[in-house]
C-alpha positions in Angstrom: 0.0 0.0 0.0 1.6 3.6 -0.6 -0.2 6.5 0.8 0.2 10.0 -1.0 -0.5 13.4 0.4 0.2 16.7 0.2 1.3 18.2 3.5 2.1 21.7 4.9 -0.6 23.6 2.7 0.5 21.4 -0.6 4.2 22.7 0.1 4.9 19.0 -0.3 4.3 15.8 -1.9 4.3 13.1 0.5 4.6 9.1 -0.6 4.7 7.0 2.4 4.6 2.7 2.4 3.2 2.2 5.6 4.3 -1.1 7.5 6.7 -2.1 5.2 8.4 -4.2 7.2 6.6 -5.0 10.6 7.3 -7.1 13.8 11.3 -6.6 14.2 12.5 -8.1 16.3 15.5 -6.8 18.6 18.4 -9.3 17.5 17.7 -8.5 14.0 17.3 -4.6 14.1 20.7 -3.3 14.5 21.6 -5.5 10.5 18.4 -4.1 9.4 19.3 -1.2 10.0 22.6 -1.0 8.6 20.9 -2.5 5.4 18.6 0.0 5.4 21.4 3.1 5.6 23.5 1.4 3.0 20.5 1.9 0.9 20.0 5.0 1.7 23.7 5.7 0.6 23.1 3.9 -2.6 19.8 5.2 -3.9 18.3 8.5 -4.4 15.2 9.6 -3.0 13.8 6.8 -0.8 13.9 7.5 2.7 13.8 4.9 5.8 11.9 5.4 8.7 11.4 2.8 11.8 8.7 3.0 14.7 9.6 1.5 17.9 6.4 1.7 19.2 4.9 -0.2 16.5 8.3 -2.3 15.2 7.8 -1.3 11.6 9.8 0.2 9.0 8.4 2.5 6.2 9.9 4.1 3.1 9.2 7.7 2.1 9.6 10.0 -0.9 8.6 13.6 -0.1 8.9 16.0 -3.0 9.2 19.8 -2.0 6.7 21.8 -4.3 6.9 25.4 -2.3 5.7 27.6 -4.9 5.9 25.3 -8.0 3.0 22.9 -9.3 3.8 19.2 -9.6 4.1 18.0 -13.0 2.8 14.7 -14.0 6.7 13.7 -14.6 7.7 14.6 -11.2 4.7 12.5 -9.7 5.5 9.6 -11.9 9.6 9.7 -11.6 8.6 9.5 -7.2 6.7 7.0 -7.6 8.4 4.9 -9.7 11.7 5.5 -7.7 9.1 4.4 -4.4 7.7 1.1 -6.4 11.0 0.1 -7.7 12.9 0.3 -4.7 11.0 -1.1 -2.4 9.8 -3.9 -4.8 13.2 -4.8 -6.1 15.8 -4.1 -3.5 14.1 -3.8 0.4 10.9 -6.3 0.4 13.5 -9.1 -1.0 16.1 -7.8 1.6 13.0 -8.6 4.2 11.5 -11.4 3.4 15.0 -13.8 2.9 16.4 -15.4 5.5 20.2 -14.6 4.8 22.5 -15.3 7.6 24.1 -12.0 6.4 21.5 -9.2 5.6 23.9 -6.4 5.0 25.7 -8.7 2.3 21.9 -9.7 0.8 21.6 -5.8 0.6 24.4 -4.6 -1.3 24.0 -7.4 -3.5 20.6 -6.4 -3.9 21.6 -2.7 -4.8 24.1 -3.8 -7.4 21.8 -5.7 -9.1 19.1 -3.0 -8.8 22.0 -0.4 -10.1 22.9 -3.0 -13.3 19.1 -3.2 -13.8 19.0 0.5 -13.8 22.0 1.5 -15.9 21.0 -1.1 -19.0 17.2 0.5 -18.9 
């Protein structure tokens, strides 16, 4: 599920997958989470967030729009960057049961990067 909004009186496109990755657990946090910065290092836009409260992780794209209308392109490009890495890089990431996540992730990236380059 992604939810979009505009917040701060439209200032800002907001594209949020809620519960992304839910129920982590405390042994397996501090990989994920390294995983998850890698990414961030690797890959434009995305952002991670994680809940304690409710042990879930979400990705976010937030597009500043201050005085500017958003184009059809701009709103397309986020979400495509939000679909294609979350689909392709972080749910895989999630849902395998490596013994070394960080390694699962940066293979994950370069694959994802390879993918991106020959498109």
């Amino acid at each position: 599920m992604i939810v979009i909004s505009l917040g701060e009186g439209g200032e800002y496109l907001q594209m949020l997958t809620p519960q992304l990755l839910t129920n982590i657990n405390d042994a397996q946090a501090p990989v994920l989470f390294k995983a998850l910065l890698n990414l961030s290092l690797q890959t434009n836009m995305v952002r991670w967030s994680y809940d304690p409260m409710g042990r879930e992780i979400c990705a976010t794209v937030e597009l500043p729009l201050l005085d500017t209308i958003l184009t059809e392109k701009q709103f397309g490009f986020c979400l495509e960057a939000l679909v294609r890495i979350v689909d392709e890089i972080a749910m895989p990431i999630g849902l395998t049961h490596c013994t070394n996540l960080l390694s699962c992730a940066l293979t994950k990236i370069r694959r994802f990067r390879l993918c991106s380059i020959i498109l």
